[in-house]
N, C-alpha and C positions, 0 to 999 in steps of 0.2 A: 504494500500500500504506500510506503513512503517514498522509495523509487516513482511510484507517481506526480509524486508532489515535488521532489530534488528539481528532475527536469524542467518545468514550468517556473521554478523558481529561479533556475538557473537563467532560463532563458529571459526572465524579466530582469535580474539583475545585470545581465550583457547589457538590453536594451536601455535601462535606464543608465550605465556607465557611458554610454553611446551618445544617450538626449543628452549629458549633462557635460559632455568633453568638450563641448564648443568648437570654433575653426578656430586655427593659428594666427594673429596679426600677420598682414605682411611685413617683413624685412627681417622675418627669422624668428619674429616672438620675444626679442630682447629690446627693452627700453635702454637709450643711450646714458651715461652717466649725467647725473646735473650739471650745472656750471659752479664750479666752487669757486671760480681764481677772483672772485670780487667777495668779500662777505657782503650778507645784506646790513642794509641800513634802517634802523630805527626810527620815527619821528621822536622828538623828544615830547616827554608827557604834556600834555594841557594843563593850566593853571585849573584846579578845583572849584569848583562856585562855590561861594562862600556858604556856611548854610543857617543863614536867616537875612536877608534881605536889609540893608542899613536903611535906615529911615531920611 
């Protein structure tokens, strides 16, 4: 009885390895490294509002 059941499972587990592999990017599948040779740059913080309004 379980030999009935292996096969159909097996065979959904192929197919769903299959739906879920997706296609390759072109250019090989490898994203290029980032650009390091600048660090980035910060803006410097904004002065805080005050917190209660001067009269």
């Amino acid at each position: 009885m379980s030999k009935f059941l292996i096969a159909p499972a097996a065979l959904m587990m192929a197919l769903a390895l299959a739906a879920c592999g997706g296609d390759a990017p072109a250019g090989g599948g490898t994203t290029p490294p980032a650009d390091t040779s600048t660090p980035a740059t910060t803006p410097p913080p904004a002065e805080p509002a005050p917190a209660t309004p001067s009269p």
